[in-house]
N, C-alpha and C positions, 0 to 999 in steps of 0.2 A: 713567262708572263712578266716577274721584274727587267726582264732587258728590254722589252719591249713597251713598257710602261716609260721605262727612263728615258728610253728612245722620244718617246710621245709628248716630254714635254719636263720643266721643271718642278710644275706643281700637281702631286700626284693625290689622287681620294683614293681612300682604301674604305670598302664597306664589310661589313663580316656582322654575322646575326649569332656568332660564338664567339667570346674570349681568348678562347684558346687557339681559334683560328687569327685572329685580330694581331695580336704579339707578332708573331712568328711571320708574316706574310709583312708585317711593319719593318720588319728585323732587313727581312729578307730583301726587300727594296732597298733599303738604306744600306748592305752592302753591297748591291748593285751598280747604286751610284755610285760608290765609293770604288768599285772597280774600275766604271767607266770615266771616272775622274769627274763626275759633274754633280753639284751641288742642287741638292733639288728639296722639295718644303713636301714633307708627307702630310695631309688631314686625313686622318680616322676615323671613323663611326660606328659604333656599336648599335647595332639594333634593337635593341632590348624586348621580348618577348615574341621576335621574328622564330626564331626555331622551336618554340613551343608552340607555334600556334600550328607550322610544319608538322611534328612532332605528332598532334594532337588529332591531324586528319585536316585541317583549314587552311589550304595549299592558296584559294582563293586570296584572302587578308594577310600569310604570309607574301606572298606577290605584292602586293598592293603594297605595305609596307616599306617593302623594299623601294619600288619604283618611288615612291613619295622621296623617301630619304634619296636616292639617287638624282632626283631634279633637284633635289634643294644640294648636293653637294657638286654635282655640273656645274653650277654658277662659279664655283669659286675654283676650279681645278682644270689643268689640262687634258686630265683622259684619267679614271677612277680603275679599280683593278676588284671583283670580288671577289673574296678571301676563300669562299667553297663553292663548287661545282654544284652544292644544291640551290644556290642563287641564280644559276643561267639561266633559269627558263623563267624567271622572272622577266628579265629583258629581252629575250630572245623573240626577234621580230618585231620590237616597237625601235623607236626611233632616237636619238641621244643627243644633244649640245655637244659631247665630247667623246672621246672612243669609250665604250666599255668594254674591259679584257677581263675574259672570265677563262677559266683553265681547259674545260670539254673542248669548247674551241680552238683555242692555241696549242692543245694539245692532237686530237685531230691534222690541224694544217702542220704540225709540226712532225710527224707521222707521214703525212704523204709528203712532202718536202723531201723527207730522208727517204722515203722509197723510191722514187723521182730521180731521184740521184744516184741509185745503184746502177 
């Protein structure tokens, strides 16, 4: 998912509705560029009270959350990356300004790719 983000463009959104996931997925990008030699501007978003509300049974307003914060950081970024795999189905099947790489996905295509190839 970061090679492919870097791929996508130099200005990358990162959204995560955990901290913990946020760091690490930020980290993780920014040595990616750094392997692929290319200089690129991460923006970050914490969602604050998006996994609680998950958490709590209200799958609904977690979504919705998401996708809000997701249009307002489309405007400013090349293609946004989400930080956990409980995020995809937020977007999954609406429509985007910019790519969003979420992991089920790129993991998936990245799985048959490699069997494809045997």
């Amino acid at each position: 998912m970061a090679k492919a983000a870097v791929e996508h463009g130099h200005r990358i959104g990162v959204l995560a509705t955990l901290s913990t996931t946020l760091v690490p997925t930020v980290d993780l990008l920014r040595r990616q560029a750094c392997d692929a030699g290319k200089d690129v501007a991460i923006d970050h978003e914490l969602i604050e009270g998006a996994f609680q509300l998950l958490a709590g049974g209200d799958i609904e307003a977690h979504d919705a959350q998401i996708r809000q914060v997701l249009e307002e950081l489309s405007q400013k970024v090349d293609v946004v990356v989400l930080a956990q795999a409980s995020m995809a189905r937020a977007v999954s099947g609406t429509a985007h300004r910019v790519p969003v790489l979420t992991s089920p996905v790129l993991g998936v295509e990245n799985v048959k790719r490699r069997l494809e190839q045997r």
